[in-house]
N, C-alpha and C positions, 0 to 999 in steps of 0.2 A: 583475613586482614591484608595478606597482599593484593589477594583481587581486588578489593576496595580500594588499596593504596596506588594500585595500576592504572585504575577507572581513573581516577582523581586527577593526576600528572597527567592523563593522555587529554586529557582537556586544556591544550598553554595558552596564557596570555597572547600568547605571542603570533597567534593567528591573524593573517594582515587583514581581513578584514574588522576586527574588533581592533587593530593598534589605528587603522583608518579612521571609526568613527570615534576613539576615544580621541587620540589628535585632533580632530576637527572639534570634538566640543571643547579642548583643552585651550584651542587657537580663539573659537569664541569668548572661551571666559577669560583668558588673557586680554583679550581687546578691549573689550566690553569693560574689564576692572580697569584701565589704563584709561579708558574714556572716561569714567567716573571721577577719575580724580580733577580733572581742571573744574566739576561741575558750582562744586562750591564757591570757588571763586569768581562765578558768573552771577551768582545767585545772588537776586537784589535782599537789600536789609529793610525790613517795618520800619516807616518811620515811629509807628509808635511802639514797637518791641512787642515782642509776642510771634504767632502766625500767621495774625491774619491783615490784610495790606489795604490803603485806602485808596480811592481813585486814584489822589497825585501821585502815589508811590509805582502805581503798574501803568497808567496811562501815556508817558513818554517810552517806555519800553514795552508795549503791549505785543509787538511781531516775536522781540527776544524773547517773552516768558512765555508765550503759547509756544516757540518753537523750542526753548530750554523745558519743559517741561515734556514737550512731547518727545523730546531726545532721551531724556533722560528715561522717563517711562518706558519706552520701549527698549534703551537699553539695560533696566532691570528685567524684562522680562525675558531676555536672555541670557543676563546673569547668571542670576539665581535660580533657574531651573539646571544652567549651565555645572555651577558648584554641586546643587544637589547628588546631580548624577553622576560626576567625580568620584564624590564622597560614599555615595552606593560602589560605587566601582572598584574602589580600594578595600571597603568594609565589609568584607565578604564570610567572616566569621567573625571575631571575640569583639564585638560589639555592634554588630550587624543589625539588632532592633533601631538601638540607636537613630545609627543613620536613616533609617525607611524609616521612621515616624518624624522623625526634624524634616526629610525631604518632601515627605507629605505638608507639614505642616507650612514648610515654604513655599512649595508650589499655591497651598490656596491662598497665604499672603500674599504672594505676587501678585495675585489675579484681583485681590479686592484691591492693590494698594494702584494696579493700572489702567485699575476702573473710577478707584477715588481721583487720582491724577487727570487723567482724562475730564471729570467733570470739574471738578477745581479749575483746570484750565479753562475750557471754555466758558464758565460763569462770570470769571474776569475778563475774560478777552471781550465778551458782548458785552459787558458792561463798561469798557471801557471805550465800547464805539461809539458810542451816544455823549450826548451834552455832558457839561459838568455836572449838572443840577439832579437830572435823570441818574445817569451813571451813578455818580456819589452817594444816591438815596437807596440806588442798589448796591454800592459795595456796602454799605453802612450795615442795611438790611441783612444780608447775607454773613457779614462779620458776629451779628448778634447771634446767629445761630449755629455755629462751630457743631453742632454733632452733625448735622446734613452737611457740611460744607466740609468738614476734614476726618469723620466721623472715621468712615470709609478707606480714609488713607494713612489714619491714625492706628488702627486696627491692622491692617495688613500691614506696616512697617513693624510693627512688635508680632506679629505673626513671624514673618519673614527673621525678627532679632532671635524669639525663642525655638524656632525652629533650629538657625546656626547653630547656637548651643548644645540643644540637646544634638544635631551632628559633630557637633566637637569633641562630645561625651564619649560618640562611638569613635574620634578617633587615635582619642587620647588612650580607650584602650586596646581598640586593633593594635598602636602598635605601627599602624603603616605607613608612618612618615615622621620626621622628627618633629620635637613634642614643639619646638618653636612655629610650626605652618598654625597650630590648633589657636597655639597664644597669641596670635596675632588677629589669629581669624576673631579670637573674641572682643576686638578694641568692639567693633559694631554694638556692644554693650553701650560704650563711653559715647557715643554720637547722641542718645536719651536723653543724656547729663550736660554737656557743652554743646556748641553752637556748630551746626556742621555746614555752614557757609562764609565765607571767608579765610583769612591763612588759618583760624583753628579747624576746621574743616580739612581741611588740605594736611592739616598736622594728623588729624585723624585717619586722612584716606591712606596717606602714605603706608601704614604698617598693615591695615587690609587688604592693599594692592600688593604687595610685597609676599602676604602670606597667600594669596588669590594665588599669585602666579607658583609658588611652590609647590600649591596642591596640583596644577593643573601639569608641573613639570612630573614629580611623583605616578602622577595616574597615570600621565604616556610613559613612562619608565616601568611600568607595572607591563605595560602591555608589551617589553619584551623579555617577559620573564615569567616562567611557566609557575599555575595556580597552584598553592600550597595547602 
């Protein structure tokens, strides 16, 4: 039992090359969630409600939403791998499946949902280069078929929502950070339900940027404090 218990402690957090590169992924996902927040309030509205937009809605803004999309997509694929790895990092025992199956589960939502992004973008942008007449018969077309057009991005955003969850699971019972980072992190539920572009959006981001940065302070705070 002591040997074991010697093994264990002689292993610390606190070794600077692991407080290095938890820092540096702690500094990204701090950023990267603080960038996320003004997103919604760039994010143009359907004129006809719903998600999917007509020519005249993306065509006067066509440089903004290829380049707010593309922003935005590459800063979830830093994100969210960003969090996952956190959340491994701290949950290192009493709910440790947990986290490795939500972090798995996020990582290949990221990937479908930066892949569905990516072409969402560009199917508007080129269709918004062309005539009215052209153009519009494409956005039209494209609108009618929502599983190829958001299919992809529909799917990895609720990958990436059940993923956080079930990491929340493991961290409500690690134990390894106070219970309000976990409740916070789950508003990402409520953005399914209300509209996450405009001030409700922004009402939304505020309490996942808030819990975002908690976890990311927690995990470098782990790392100068030997493993238990």
């Amino acid at each position: 039992m002591s040997t074991e218990t010697a093994r264990r402690s002689a292993v610390p957090a606190s070794d600077p090359v692991t407080r290095k590169r938890i820092g540096l992924v702690s500094l990204i996902f701090v950023i990267t969630s603080v960038a996320a927040v003004p997103g919604g309030l760039l994010w143009p509205e359907p004129s006809g409600g719903g998600e999917t937009y007509t020519y005249a809605d993306i065509q006067p803004l066509r440089d903004r939403w290829w380049g707010l999309l593309v922003v935005l997509s590459a800063n979830l694929v830093l994100n969210v791998p960003a969090q996952a790895l956190l959340t491994v990092f701290l949950v290192c025992h009493r709910g440790a499946p947990w986290a490795t199956i939500g972090g798995l589960v996020m990582w290949i939502g990221t990937a479908l949902y930066a892949v569905g992004v990516a072409g969402w973008a560009a199917t508007y942008y080129f269709a918004t280069g062309v005539d009215a007449a052209t153009g519009g018969a494409v956005m039209d077309h494209v609108a009618d078929d929502t599983p190829h057009l958001l299919g992809t991005v529909m799917a990895g955003a609720l990958m990436v929502a059940v993923g956080t969850v079930i990491q929340v699971i493991g961290l409500w019972r690690s134990h390894a950070v106070p219970r309000w980072i976990p409740v916070l992190l789950l508003v990402i539920v409520v953005t399914f339900v209300i509209p996450g572009s405009g001030w409700i959006g922004l009402i939304t981001a505020v309490p996942m940027t808030a819990g975002a940065v908690g976890l990311a302070y927690y995990a470098w705070r782990r790392t100068g404090t030997a493993v238990e």
